[in-house]
matplotlib code that plots the C-alpha trace (Angstrom):
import matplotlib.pyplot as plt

x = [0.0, 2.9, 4.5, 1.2, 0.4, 4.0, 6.0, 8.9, 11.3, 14.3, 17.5, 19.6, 20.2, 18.1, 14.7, 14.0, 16.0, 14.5, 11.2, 9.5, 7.6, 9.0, 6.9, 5.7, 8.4, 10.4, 8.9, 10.0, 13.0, 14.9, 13.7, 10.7, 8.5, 5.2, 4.3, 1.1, -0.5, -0.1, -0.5, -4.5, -2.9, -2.7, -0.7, -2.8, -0.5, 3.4, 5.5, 7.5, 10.4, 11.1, 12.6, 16.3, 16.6, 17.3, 21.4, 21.0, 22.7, 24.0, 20.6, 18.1, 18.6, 15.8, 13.4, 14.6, 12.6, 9.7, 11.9, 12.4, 10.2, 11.8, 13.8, 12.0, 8.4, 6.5, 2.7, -0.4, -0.9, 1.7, 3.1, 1.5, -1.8, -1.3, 0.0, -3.1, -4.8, -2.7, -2.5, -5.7, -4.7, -1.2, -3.2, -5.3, -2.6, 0.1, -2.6, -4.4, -1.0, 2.2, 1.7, 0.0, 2.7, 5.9, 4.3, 3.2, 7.3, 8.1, 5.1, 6.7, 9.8, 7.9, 6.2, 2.6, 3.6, 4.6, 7.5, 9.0, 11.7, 12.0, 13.8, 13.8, 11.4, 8.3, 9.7, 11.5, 8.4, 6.7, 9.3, 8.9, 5.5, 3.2, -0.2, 1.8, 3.6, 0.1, -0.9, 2.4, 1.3, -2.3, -1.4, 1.2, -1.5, -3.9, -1.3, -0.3, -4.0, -6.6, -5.0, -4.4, -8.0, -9.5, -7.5, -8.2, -12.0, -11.8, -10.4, -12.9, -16.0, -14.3, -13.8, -17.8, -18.9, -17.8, -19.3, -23.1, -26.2, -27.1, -23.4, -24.6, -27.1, -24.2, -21.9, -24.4, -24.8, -21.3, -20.2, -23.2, -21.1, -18.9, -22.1, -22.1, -19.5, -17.3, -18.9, -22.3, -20.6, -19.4, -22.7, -24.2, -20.8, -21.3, -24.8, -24.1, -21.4, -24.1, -23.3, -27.1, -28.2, -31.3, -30.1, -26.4, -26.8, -23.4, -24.5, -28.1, -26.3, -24.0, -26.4, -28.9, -26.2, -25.2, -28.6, -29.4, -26.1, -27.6, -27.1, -29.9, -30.8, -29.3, -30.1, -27.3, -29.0, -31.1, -30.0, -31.6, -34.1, -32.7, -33.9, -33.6, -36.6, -35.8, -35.1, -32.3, -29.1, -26.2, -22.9, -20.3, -22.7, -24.5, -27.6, -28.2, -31.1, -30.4, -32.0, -31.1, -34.4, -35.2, -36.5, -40.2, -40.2, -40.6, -37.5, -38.3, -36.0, -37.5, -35.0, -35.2, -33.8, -34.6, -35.4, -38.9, -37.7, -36.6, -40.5, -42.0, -42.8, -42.7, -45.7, -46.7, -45.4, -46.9, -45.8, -44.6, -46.3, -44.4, -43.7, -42.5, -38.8, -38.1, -36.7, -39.1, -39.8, -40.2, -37.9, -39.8, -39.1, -40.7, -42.0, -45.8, -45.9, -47.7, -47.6, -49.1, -47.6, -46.6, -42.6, -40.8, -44.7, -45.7, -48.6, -50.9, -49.0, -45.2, -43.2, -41.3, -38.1, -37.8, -34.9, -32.3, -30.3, -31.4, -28.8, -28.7, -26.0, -24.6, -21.3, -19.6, -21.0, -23.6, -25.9, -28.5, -30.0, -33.0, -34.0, -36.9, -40.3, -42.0, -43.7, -40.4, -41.0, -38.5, -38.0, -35.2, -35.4, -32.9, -31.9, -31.3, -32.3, -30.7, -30.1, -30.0, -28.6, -30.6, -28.1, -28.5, -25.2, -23.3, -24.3, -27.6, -26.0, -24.3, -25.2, -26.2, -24.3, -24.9, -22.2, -18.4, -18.1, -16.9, -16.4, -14.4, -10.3, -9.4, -11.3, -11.9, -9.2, -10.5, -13.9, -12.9, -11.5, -14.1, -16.4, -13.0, -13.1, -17.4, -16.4, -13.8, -14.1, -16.6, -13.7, -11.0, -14.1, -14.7, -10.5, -9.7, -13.1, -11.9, -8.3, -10.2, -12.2, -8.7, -7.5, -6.9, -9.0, -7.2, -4.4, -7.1, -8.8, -5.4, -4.6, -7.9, -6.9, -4.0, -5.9, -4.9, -7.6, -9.6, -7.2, -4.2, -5.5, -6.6, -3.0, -1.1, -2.3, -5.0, -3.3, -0.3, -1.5, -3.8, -0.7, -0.1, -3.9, -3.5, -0.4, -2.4, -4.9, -3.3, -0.7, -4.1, -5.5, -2.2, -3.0, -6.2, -5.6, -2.5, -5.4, -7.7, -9.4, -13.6, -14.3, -11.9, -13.4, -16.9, -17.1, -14.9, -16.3, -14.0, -13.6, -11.6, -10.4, -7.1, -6.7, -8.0, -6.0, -4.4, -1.9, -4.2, -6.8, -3.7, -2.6, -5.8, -6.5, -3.0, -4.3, -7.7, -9.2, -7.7, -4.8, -3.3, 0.2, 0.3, 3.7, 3.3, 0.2, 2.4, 5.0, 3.1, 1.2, 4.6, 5.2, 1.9, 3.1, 6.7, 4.7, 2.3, 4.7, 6.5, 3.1, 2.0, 5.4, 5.0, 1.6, 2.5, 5.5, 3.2, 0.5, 3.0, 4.6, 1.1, 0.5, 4.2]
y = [0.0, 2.5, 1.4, 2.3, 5.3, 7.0, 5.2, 3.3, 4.4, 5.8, 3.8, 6.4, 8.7, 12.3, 12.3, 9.4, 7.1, 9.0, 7.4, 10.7, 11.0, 12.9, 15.9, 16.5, 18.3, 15.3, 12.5, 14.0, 16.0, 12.9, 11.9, 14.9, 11.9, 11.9, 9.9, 7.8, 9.1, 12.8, 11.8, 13.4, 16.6, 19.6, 22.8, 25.6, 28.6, 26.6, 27.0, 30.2, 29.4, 32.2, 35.5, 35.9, 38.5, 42.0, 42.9, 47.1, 48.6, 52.2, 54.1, 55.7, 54.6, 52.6, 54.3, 54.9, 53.6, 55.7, 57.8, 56.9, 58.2, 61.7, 61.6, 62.1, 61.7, 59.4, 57.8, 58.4, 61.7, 64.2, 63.6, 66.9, 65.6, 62.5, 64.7, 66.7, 63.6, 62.3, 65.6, 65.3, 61.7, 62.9, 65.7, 63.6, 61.1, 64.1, 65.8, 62.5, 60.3, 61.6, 64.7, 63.1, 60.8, 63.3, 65.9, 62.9, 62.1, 65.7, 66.1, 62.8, 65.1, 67.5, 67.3, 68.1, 71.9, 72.1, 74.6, 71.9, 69.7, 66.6, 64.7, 60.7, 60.9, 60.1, 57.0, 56.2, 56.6, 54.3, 51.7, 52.5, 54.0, 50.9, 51.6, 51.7, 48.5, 47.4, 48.4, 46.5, 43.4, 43.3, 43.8, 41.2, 38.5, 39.9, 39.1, 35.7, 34.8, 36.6, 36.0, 31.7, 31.3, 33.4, 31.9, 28.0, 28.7, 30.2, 27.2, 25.0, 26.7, 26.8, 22.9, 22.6, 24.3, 21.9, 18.7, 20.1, 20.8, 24.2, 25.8, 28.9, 29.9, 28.9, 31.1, 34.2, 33.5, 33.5, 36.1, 38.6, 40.1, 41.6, 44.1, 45.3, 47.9, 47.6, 49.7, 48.2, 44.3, 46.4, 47.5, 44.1, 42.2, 44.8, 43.4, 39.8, 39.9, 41.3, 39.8, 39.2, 36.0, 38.0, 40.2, 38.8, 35.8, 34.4, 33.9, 32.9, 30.3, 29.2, 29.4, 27.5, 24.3, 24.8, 24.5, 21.6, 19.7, 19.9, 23.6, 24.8, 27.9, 28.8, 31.4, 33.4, 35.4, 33.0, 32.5, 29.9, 31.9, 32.7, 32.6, 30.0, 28.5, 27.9, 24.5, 25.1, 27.1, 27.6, 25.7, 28.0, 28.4, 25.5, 24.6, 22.1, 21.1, 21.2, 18.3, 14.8, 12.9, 9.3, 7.6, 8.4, 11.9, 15.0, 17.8, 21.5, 23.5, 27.5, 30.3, 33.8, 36.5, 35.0, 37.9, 38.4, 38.2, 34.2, 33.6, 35.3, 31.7, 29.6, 27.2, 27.8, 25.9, 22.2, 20.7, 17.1, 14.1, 11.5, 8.0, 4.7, 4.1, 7.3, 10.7, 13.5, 17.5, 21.1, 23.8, 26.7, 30.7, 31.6, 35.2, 36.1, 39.4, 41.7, 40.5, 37.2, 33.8, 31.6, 31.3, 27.9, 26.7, 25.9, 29.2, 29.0, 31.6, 31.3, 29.5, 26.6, 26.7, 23.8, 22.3, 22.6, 19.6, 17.9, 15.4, 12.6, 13.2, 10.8, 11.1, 13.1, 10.8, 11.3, 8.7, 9.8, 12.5, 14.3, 17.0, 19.2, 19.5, 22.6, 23.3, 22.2, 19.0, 16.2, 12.7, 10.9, 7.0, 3.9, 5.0, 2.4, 3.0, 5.6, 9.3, 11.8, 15.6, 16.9, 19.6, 22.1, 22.2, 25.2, 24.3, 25.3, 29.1, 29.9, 32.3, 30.1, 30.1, 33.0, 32.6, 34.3, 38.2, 38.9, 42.1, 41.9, 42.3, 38.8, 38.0, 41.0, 40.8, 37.1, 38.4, 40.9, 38.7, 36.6, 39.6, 40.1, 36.6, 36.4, 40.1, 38.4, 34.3, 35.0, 37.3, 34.1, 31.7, 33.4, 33.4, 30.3, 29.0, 30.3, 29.0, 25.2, 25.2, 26.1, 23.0, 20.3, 17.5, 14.7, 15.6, 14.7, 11.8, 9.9, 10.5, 8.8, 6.0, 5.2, 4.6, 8.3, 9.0, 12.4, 13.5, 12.4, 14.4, 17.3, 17.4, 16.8, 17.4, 20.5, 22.6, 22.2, 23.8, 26.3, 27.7, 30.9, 32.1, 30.9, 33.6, 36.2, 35.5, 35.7, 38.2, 40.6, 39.4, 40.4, 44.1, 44.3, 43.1, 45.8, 48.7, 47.4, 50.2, 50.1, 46.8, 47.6, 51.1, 50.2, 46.9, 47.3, 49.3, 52.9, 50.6, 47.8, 50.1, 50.4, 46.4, 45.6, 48.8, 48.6, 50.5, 52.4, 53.2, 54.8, 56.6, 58.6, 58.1, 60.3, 62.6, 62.8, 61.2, 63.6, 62.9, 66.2, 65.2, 64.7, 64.2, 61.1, 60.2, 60.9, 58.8, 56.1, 56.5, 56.0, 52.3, 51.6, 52.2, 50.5, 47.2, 47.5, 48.3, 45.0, 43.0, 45.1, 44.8, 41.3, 41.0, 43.8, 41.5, 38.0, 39.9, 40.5, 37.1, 36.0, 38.2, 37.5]
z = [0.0, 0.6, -2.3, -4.5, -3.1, -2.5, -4.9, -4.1, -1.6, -3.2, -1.4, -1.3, 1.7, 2.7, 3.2, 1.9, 3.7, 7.0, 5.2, 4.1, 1.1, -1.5, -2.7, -6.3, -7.5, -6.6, -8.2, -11.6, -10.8, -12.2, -15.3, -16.2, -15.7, -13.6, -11.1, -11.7, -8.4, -9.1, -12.9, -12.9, -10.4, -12.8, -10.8, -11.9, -10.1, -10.4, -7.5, -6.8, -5.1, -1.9, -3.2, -2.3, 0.2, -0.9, -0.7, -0.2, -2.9, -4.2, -4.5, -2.4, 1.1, 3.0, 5.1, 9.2, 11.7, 13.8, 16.2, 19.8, 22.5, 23.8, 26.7, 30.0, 29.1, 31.1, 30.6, 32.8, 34.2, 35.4, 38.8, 40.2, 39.5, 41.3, 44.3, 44.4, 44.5, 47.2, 48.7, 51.6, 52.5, 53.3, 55.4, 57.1, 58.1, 59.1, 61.6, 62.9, 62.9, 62.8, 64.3, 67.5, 67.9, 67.5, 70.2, 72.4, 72.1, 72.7, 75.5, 77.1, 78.5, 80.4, 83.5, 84.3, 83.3, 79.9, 80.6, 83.3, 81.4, 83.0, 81.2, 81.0, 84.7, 83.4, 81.7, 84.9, 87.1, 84.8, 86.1, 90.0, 90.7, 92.0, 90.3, 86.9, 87.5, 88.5, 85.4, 83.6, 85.6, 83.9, 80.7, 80.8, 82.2, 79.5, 76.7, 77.7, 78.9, 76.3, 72.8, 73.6, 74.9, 72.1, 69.0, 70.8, 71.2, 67.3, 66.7, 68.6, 67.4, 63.2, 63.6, 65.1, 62.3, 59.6, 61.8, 62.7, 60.4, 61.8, 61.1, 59.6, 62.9, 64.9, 63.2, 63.1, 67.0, 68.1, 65.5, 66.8, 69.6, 66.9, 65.9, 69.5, 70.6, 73.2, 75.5, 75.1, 75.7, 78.9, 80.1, 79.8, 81.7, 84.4, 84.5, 84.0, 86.8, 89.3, 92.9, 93.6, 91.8, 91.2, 88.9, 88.3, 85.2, 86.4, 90.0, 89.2, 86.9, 89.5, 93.0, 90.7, 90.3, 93.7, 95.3, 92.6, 94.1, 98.1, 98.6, 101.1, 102.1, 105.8, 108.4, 109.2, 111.7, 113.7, 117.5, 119.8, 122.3, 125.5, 129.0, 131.8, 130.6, 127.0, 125.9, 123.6, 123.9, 122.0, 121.6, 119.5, 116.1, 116.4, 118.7, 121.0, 123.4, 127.0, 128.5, 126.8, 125.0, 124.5, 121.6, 121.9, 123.2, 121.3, 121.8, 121.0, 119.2, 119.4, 117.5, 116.8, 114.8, 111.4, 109.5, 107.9, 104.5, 105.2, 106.4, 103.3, 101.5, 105.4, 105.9, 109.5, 112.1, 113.7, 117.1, 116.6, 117.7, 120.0, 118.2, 119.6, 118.5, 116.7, 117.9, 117.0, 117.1, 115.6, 114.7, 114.7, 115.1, 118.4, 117.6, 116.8, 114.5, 116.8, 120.1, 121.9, 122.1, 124.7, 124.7, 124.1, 122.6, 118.9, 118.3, 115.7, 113.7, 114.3, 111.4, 111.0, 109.6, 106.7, 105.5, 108.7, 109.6, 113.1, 114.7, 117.3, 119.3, 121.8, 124.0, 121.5, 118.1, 115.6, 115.7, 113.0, 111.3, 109.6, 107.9, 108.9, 106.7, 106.1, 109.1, 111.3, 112.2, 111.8, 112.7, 113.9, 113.2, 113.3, 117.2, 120.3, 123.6, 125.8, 125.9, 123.2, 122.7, 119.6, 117.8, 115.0, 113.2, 112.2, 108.5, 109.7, 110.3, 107.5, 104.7, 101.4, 98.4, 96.4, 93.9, 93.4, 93.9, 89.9, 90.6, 93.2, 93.6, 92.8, 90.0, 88.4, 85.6, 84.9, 84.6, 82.1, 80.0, 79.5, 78.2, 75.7, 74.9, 74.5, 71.8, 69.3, 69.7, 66.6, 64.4, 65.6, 64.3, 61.1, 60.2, 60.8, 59.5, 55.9, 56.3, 57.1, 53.5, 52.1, 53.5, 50.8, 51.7, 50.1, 52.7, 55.4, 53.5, 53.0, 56.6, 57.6, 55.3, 56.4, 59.8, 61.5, 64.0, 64.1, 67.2, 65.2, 61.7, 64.1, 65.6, 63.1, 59.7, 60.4, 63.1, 61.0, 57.7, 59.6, 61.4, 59.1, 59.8, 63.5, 63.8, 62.4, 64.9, 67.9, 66.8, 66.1, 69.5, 71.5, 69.6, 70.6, 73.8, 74.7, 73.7, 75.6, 77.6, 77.2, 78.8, 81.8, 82.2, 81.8, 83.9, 87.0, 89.4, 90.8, 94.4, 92.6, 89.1, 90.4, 90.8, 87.1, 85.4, 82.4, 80.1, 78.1, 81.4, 83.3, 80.3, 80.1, 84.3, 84.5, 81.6, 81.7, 84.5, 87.5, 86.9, 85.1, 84.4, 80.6, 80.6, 82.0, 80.5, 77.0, 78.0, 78.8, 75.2, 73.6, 75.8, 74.4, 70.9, 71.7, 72.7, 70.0, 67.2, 66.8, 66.5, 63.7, 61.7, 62.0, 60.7, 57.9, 56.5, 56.7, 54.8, 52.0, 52.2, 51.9, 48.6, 47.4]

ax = plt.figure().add_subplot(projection="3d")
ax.plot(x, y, z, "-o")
ax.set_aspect("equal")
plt.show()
């Protein structure tokens, strides 16, 4: 077939030992003869071989080329244009930038008067003077303490949102905080760290578990009655009979100084009934509203105290105990035969749990920091959320399949390819954090201010706030901007690694 259609090969070297097919022109460039497959192929326009190139001779010369572009010109619009363009930016940033921070550097060196040079003495005193080193101390506990808990609960909360069904409600929920400002998340923390548990939500939160865990409500206040002819007397806080009962006899337990507000929901109060084999009697308060009453008796209108703790107590041991119902009574069961001092404990006496005192000295920082962490956990969430769908999935799927538990993939192949957006995180979060200032101005109260201060609060407390020494208050602007400084290069040249 090759034969036939491209005529026989031609043995010598070239082309056609290479096996090419030789064109028209060759198959009669040696004998004028055509070959009988092109025989039918007329040429109606014969080939022109390629013109030699022109050699340039004597004669007119050839045309020059279009002249270069002139020295100096440029494209786009002049420079002056783009100035004046340029030109209220440059304003803007000179009077709301630079210039604030040069004057705060020259302001810095002078004492509460302007026209007092002091030198390098406000720096110093912001070294030795204890409220600033307070101040020092906070910020240091907020950097090391806010930024990991907010970037590991972004973290927490981006991984839940891949795994439930309702991700996009729980994103809007946790992300909502962001829409309020930091003034307005500080009203509501002041609120929400209330001591009361009746207006506080921490401390209703917490008194609820407690009472739901055995907490019961105690009376601080009440006192066994007094008087030779009383029944009860007290032992230290508690409250003991002072005659010893038997099984079968019924012990009176009369108090007093319980304050009204304890009786508002108390059912009145019964005198027990005797029983064979059991230990019985009322704890009552012994005061009728308005006069009347027999003392060390059960009246028809006194109240019983429910929910104290009654023990049997015998040479030194406890031997059983009960609880009282609602009208006082209680029964004491299980006891052998022989002598008894009934006793009100201590626990009796003691103030119920109300929950932790947020706003107090101790945990006051720790508060705060929870209203900073409830503000950006949603930004952290919504960062590292986007750096998890950029996450190559076959990297995760051939983990699994090579038998990697969840934990294992988590630790080692997610965490490590979510670092870069987990830097910019916390590096932003130990910004934020070193400004902080509304949260810790709004939520402490003035009593416990100085034990929750921060940088920026004692740079405008000195200024500001009473204060008056600007000097100061400038110098301690300009550690601000010293700590802050570094952060913010560091996220500047990861931004354009990032773009690079």
């Amino acid at each position: 077939m090759t034969d036939r259609l491209d005529g026989p090969q031609d043995p010598r070297g070239g082309d056609a030992a290479r096996g090419s097919s030789p064109g028209p022109n060759d198959a009669s460039a040696d004998d004028g003869r055509v070959h009988p497959a092109l025989s039918d192929v007329r040429s109606e326009d014969p080939i022109t071989p390629p013109a030699a190139p022109e050699v340039a001779t004597a004669g007119p010369a050839a045309p020059e080329a279009a002249p270069a572009q002139a020295k100096g010109s440029r494209l786009g619009p002049p420079s002056t244009m783009a100035i004046m363009f340029l030109l209220p930016s440059l304003v803007l940033l000179g009077a709301m930038v630079l210039y604030p921070i040069f004057y705060s550097v020259y302001r810095s060196f002078y004492g509460a008067n302007e026209a007092e040079f002091v030198g390098l003495d406000n720096y110093a005193a912001i070294f030795t003077d204890a409220s600033t080193l307070t101040t020092i101390r906070n910020n240091l506990i907020w950097v090391v303490v806010a930024p990991l808990l907010v970037t590991t609960i972004g973290l927490i909360f981006a991984v839940m949102t891949e795994r439930i069904r309702w991700a996009t409600a729980f994103k809007l929920i946790v992300f909502m905080p962001m829409a309020v400002s930091l003034l307005a998340s500080g009203v509501i923390f002041r609120l929400v760290y209330e001591q009361d548990p009746d207006r506080g939500v921490a401390n209703a939160v917490i008194a609820s578990v407690s009472g739901a865990f055995g907490g019961g409500q105690g009376y601080p206040d009440a006192r066994a009655r007094g008087g030779d002819q009383s029944p009860a007397a007290a032992e230290g806080r508690a409250v003991v009979t002072k005659q010893p009962s038997q099984p079968g006899q019924v012990a009176l337990l009369p108090l007093v100084g319980v304050k009204p507000a304890d009786l508002a929901t108390a059912a009145t109060a019964k005198a027990a009934q005797p029983a064979p084999g059991e230990l019985t009697g009322t704890v009552w308060v012994d005061f009728t509203q308005g006069g009347g009453g027999q003392p060390n008796q059960v009246d028809g209108t006194e109240k019983g105290l429910e929910g104290m703790t009654v023990e049997a107590v015998q040479n030194g041991a406890v031997k059983a105990e009960a609880t009282t119902e609602a009208d006082g009574t209680f029964r004491i069961t299980g006891l052998a035969p022989g002598d008894y001092i009934v006793r009100l404990p201590q626990s009796n006496f003691e103030a119920s749990f109300n929950g932790l005192t947020w706003l107090g000295p101790t945990l006051i920082t720790p508060a705060i920091i929870g209203a900073f962490i409830w503000v950006w956990a949603g930004f952290a969430m919504v960062l590292i959320a986007a750096g998890l769908s950029a996450i190559p999935r076959d990297a995760l799927e051939a983990a699994r399949i090579d038998g990697a538990t969840e934990w294992q993939v988590f630790r080692r192949i997610t965490v490590p390819l979510l670092s870069p957006v987990l830097l910019v995180v916390f590096v932003t979060m130990i910004i934020n954090t070193l400004k902080v200032f509304d949260l810790v101005f709004i939520i402490a109260p003035g009593s416990v201010q100085p034990n929750a201060n921060v940088i920026a609060l004692e740079m405008w407390r000195v200024s500001f706030g009473g204060g008056g020494n600007q000097g100061l208050g400038s110098a301690l602007a300009i550690f601000l901007l010293v700590l802050v400084l570094p952060f913010m290069i560091l996220n500047i040249r990861r931004f354009r690694r990032d773009n690079q």
